[in-house]
N, C-alpha and C positions, 0 to 999 in steps of 0.2 A: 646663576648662583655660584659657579664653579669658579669664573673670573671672580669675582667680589670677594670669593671667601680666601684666592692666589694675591687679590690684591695686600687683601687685610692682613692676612699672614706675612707678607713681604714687608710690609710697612712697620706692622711687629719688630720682625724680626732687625731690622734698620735701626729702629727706636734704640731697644735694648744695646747693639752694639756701637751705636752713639753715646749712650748713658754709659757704657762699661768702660770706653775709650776716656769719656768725661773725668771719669773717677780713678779709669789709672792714672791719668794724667797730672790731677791732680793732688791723688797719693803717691807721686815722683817727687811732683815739685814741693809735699809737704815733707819728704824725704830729705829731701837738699841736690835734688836732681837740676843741670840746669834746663832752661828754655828748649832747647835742640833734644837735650837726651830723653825728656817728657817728654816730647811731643814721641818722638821713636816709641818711647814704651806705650802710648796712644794709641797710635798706628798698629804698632804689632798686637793692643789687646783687638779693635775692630777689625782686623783682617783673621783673627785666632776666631772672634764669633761668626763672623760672617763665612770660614772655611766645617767650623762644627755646625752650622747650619745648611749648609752645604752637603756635608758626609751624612747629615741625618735622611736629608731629602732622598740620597742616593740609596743608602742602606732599606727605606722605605721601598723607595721604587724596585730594589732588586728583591725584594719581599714578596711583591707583589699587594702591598697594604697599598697600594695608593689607590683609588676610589675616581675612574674616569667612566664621567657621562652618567655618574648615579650609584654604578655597577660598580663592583671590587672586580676588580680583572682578576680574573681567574684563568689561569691554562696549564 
């Protein structure tokens, strides 16, 4: 269950910063941005989600909130 729930979260998380890249992208180009400089500001919003989802996993794991094998790790 632990894979399935890393999967489904991953795939989330993927989603969202496809759609967020989607939508800068697009509020560039309805900016007056061109072709190249969209696509950059694209780029930089899915690498900006994909790094705060990142820092979130980390801040969790040095919390000790992350939940392996059922148990909260606790020490």
């Amino acid at each position: 269950m632990n894979v399935a729930v890393l999967l489904l979260t991953t795939a989330l998380v993927l989603v969202v910063a496809v759609l967020d890249a989607a939508g800068t992208g697009k509020l560039a180009r309805l900016d007056g941005a061109t072709y190249p400089a969209a696509l950059t500001r694209a780029a930089t919003a899915f690498t900006t989600v994909l790094t705060l989802a990142a820092v979130v996993v980390g801040a969790l794991a040095a919390l000790g909130a992350v939940v392996v094998g059922g148990v909260p790790s606790c020490r």
